[in-house]
DOKOL-35157 format. One record per residue (C-alpha): x, y, z. Coordinates in pm, whole numbers, plus 50000, padded with zeros to 5 digits. Example, Ala and Ser with C-alpha at 12.3 -4.5 7.8 and 13.67 -1.06 7.14 Angstrom:
BEGIN
512304955050780513674989450714
//
This chain:
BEGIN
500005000050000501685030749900501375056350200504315081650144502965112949988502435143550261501365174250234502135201650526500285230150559500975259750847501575298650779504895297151002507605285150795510005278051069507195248551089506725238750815510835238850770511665217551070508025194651064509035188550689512345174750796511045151651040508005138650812511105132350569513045114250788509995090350844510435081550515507585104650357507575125750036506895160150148505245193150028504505222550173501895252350128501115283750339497125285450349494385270150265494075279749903497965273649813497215241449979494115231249750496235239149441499025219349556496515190849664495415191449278498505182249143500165162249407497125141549499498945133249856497675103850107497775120050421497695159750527498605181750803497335210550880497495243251133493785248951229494615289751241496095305050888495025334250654493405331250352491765298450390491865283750761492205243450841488525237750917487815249750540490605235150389489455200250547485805203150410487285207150091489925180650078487105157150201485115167749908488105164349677489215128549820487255115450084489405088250134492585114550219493425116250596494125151150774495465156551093494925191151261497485210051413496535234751684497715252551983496355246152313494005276252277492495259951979491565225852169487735238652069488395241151667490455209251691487475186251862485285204751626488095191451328486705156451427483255159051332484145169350968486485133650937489735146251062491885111351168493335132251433494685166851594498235173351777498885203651950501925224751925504925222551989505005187051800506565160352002507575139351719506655103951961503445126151937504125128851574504575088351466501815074251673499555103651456500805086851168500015053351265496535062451290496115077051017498045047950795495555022751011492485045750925493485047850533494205009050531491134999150676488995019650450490705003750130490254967050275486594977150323485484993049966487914963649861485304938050041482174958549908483864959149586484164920449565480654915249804478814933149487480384914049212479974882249357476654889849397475994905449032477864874048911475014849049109472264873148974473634867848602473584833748632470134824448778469074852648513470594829848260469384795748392465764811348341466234821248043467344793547919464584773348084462484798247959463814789247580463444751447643459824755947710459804779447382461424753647187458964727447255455944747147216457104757046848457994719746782454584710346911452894737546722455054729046370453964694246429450604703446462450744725646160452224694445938449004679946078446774707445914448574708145610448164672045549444444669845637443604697945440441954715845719443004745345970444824783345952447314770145704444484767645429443434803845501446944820645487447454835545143450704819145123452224786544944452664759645239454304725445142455914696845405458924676545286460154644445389463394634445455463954620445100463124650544941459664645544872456614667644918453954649645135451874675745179450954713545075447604732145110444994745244887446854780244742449924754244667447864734544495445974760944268449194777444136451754747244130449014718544067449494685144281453094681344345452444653544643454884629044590457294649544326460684662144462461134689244660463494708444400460774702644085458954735244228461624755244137462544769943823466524767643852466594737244057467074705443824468404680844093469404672944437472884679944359471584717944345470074716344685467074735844714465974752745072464174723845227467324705545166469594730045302467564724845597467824686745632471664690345589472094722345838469104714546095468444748546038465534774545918466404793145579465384817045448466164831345016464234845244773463384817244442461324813344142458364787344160457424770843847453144772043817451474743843661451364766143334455034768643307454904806043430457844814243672456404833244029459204847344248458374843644592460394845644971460884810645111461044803945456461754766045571461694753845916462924716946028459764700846204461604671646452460144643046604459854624646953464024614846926464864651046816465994641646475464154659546217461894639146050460074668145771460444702745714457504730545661458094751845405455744785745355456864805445063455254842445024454294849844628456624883544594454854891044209452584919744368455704930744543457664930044227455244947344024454874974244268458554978344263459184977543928456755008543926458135026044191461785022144015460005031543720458675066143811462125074044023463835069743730461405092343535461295119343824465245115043834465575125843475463195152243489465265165643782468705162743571467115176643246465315203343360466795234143134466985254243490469375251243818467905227544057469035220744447467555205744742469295224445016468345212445444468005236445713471785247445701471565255745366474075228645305473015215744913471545179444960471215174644593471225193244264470745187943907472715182443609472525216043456473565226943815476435207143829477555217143487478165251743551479105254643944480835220643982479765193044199478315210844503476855187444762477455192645098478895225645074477115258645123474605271244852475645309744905479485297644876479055274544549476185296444357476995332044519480485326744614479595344644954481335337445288477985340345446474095336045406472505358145152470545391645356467005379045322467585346545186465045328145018465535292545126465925303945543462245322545527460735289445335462285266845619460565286845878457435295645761456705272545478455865298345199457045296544859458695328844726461105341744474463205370044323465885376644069469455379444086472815377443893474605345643911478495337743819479055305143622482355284143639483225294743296482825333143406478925333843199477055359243404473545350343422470235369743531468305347343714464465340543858465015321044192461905304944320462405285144676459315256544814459245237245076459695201045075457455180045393458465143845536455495119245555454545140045882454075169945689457255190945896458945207745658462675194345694464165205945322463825232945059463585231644692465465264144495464715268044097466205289543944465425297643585467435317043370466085348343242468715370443081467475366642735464255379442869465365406443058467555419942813464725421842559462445435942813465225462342883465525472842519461185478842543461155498942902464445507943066465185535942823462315559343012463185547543375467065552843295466065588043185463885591243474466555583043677469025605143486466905637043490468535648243868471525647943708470755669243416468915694543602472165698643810474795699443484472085726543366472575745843670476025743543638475965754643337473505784843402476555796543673479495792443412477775814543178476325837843454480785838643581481575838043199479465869843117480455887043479484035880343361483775895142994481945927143153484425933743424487565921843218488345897143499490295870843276491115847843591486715844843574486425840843248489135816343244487275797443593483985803443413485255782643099486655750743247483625751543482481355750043087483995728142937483735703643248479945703443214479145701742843481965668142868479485654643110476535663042912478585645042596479285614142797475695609142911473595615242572476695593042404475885567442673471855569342611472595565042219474975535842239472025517442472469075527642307469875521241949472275491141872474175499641624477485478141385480815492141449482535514041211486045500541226489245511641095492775508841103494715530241353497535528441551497115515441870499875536442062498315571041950494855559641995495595548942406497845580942447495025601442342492205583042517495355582042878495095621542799491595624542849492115600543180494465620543338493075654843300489565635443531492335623943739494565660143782490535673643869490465640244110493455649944256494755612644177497805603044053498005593143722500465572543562500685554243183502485528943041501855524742601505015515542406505375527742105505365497041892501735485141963501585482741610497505489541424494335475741519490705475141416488975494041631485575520241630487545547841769484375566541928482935533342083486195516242233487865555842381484445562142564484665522242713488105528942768487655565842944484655549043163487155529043308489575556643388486595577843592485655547943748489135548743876489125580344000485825581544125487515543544365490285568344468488305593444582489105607744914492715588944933495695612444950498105584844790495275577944506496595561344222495835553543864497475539143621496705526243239499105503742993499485479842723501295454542563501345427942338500615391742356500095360942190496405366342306496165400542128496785438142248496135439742621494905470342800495105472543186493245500243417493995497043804493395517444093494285515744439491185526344601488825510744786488175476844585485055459044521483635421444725482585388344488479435399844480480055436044345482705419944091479785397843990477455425643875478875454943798477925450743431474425444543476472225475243344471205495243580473905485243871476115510244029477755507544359478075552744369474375556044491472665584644321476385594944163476195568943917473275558043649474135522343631474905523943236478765533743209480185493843298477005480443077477795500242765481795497842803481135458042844478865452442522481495475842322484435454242409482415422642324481465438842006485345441841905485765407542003487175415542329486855403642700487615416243049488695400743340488185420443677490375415644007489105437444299489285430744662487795458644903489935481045033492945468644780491945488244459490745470844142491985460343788490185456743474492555437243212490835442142881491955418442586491715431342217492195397741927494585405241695492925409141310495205433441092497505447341393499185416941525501455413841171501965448641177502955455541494505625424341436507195443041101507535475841287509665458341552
//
């Protein structure tokens, strides 16, 4: 018994100094602790047998620490040390399961005899939970095994009722009378030669009078007793069986049915026949076949349905989605369906699948999507409920049906009046502005103030730009028109479209910076169109940078086996997935009222008119960059022979 691990507890230390060297001369391990609460973190770790403690200390006195301790470890022992003032708290010690007290100073005859006790008092309590220990399992043991001896009698008595009962059904079967000739099921005894004695009247009707034929003639793919059939399985394994077979009808027709044999013994125990009831499975099969049937219909519906199709549970995690689905956002189950169809690091605001799961209502609204490939797509998303065979609504179905065809027809019809609705604001104020520079202009003239007129003309040049820009911006939406393309050099055309840029960004206060070689070579290009794409970019720039003293904007080019490519970055504040996702949808601006929504829309369709694309890499707060590629037609030779 291991009895050697002391802990000493007293707020002198010339006690606990000297006590600890006697304790360790005993032969203990010792460790020390000033109060009561250094003590119960020391008693944590060092999980002593025995403790002694000074009844008076700070902090935490003895009587406290021993309540705890005895919640701790009931089975520790604590001896109280006290003074001959304390003989009160020390009796008191006793009724909270202190093995002892000694009183100071510590006569260390005192001190062994206290030891004794309480290495008597810790021995005797581990021989007695020892004895209850072994007292309980001997008993639990003697419980199991009358538990087991009924049981078994129990099955005995179980066993010969069913033998009885088999017996009597072999009786039934071959009088022709009783429950056997009422089930709706084919019932047949065999002998031990593999003969049928007996079956009942259902047998009968669909295999015809097999008494005295083989067992394995009933069955379609059983030819002789070589290929043992159930009820000969069960004379070789003295055991039931159970398998699923074809029985042959007295018309030749095959019937698949579940066979279940059972050994029927007699007086000796040897098993004299076997029962054998066999359940006709065509119902079963037919209504199968149907139900496989119509899965496999709805299952195709579900893949070719010409719109995106999920199942999605109450975490929005996609449970299942369709073909189409897959196609164009990869194969999504089990992840999130804002992170594989919105590429969001969080639930949608207002999301249409969360209100369905709570309060069961279908609803819908339309959004822009982002394919794998890049496709942006304007979609109707519709979300229903789906209900388990309770009717709880545990999953929710999202369609979403792709409508950008539509809605860019529809926008051709009725955006033109709402855009000018929208734009009208914006006119009235480049009118006033206007109104002033003339008003400054005419002051200026009159009074010979050239430092007005001057102010007064930027102020009309600035506006009547802005005026250009938006009526340029209403024709190249409302009337689609074919590009009138020519040859020009590429270098001159971006340094004069990077001049226009950088006298938005001197009035931005942005820095501006360009990068065009001069061997760029030609290209085919509608000079009006592509400059006022190009220049849309440049103020969108600016208009990212505003407010930043170290804005920044830069334009180049080069070329590249892919064509000429044109880059546009900024340093302001950036755009999220989402933003990147739509800003060339009609109508979508992330300014507020400072921007119509048209600028990105009209730039985009002009560089897909030249044959172009543009790739977009934004993060907020980390500036964005719009890489526009040109295809080479007449300028990629050219540009080679000029090098």
């Amino acid at each position: 018994m291991d009895f050697k691990r002391l802990l000493l507890v007293d707020d002198e230390e010339g006690v606990r100094r000297f006590l600890g060297l006697s304790l360790m001369d005993l032969g203990y391990e010792v460790q020390t602790a000033a109060n009561g609460r250094e003590a119960l973190e020391v008693f944590d770790a060092f999980r002593p047998n025995i403790v002694f403690t000074d009844i008076k200390m700070p902090v935490m006195d003895g009587i406290d620490l021993l309540k705890a301790i005895k919640e701790r470890s009931p089975d520790t022992e604590v001896v109280m040390i006290t003074g001959h003032g304390d003989m009160d708290l020390a009796i008191e010690s006793l009724k909270f399961d202190a093995s002892d007290f000694i009183t100071k100073p510590i006569n260390n005859d005192v001190l062994e005899v206290s030891l004794e006790r309480a290495r008597e008092r810790y021995s005797m309590k581990l021989q007695l939970r020892e004895y209850t220990e072994n007292l309980e399992k001997l008993v639990q043991e003697k419980t199991d095994r009358i538990v087991e001896l009924e049981r078994q009698n129990a099955a005995c008595q179980v066993v010969q009722g069913l033998s009885s009962a088999l017996s009597d059904a072999a009786q039934e079967v071959e009088t022709g009378y009783g429950v056997f000739n009422e089930l709706p099921c084919l019932v047949s005894i065999h002998n031990r030669y593999l003969e049928i004695v007996a079956h009942n009247r259902l047998f009968e009707e669909r295999l015809g009078n097999q008494v005295g034929n083989n067992s394995f003639d009933i069955y379609s793919d059983r030819t002789s007793p070589g290929n043992a059939c159930p009820v000969q399985r069960t004379f070789e394994t003295g055991k039931g069986q159970r398998s699923k077979e074809n029985f042959l009808t007295k018309d030749g027709d095959e019937i698949p049915v579940t066979v279940y044999t059972a050994p029927l013994p007699n007086k000796d125990g040897e098993i004299e026949l076997v029962l054998d009831i066999s359940v006709d499975m065509t119902e079963l099969k037919r209504l199968q076949d149907e139900l496989y049937t119509t899965q496999y219909k709805y299952q195709r519906l579900f893949d070719e349905a010409p719109c995106y199709i999920t199942v999605q549970d109450a975490d929005l995690n996609i449970v299942e989605a369709n073909r189409l689905f897959k196609r164009d956002f990869g194969e999504v189950e089990g992840h999130f369906c804002f992170e594989a169809y919105k590429h969001r690091n969080e639930p949608c605001e207002g999301c249409l699948v969360d209100n369905t799961l709570l309060d069961g209502e279908s609803r819908q609204r339309e959004t822009v999507v982002t394919t794998l490939s890049g496709e942006q797509k304007h979609m109707l998303v519709q979300a229903a409920p789906l209900h388990d065979a309770s009717g709880r609504i545990f999953q929710a179905m999202e369609l979403s049906t792709d409508i950008t065809e539509i809605r860019r027809l529809q926008d051709h019809l009725t955006s033109l009046g709402i855009m000018l609705g929208s734009m009208s604001h914006g006119v009235k104020g480049m009118l006033t502005s206007l109104d002033g520079g003339i008003y400054r202009l005419e002051s200026g003239l009159k009074k010979g103030d050239n430092e007005r007129v001057e102010a007064a003309t930027r102020t009309l040049k600035s506006m009547i730009g802005r005026v250009k820009k938006m009526v340029l911006d209403i024709l190249y939406y409302a009337k689609s028109r074919e590009l009138e393309t020519e040859a020009v050099d590429a270098s001159r055309f971006l340094r004069d479209t990077a001049d226009v840029g950088a006298a938005r960004a001197a009035a931005g206060k942005v820095a501006f910076v360009r990068d065009i070689p001069d061997d760029l070579g030609t290209m085919q290009a509608d000079t009006a169109a592509l400059s006022a794409a190009l220049v849309n970019f440049l103020e969108n720039g600016v208009d990212a940078c505003e407010g930043r003293e170290d804005g920044r904007l830069a334009l180049s080019a080069e070329r590249t086996p892919a064509g000429l490519v044109i880059t546009v970055s900024d340093n302001g504040m950036g755009m999220d997935h989402e933003t990147r996702d739509k800003i060339f949808t009609l109508f979508f601006s992330s300014k507020g009222k400072r921007g119509t929504g048209i600028g990105l829309f009209i730039s985009n369709q002009t560089i897909e008119q030249h044959g172009g694309s543009i790739r977009v890499e934004s993060a907020p707060h980390e500036g964005s960059t719009f890489i526009i590629t040109l295809p080479d037609r007449a300028g990629k030779q050219e540009a080679g022979a000029g090098k």
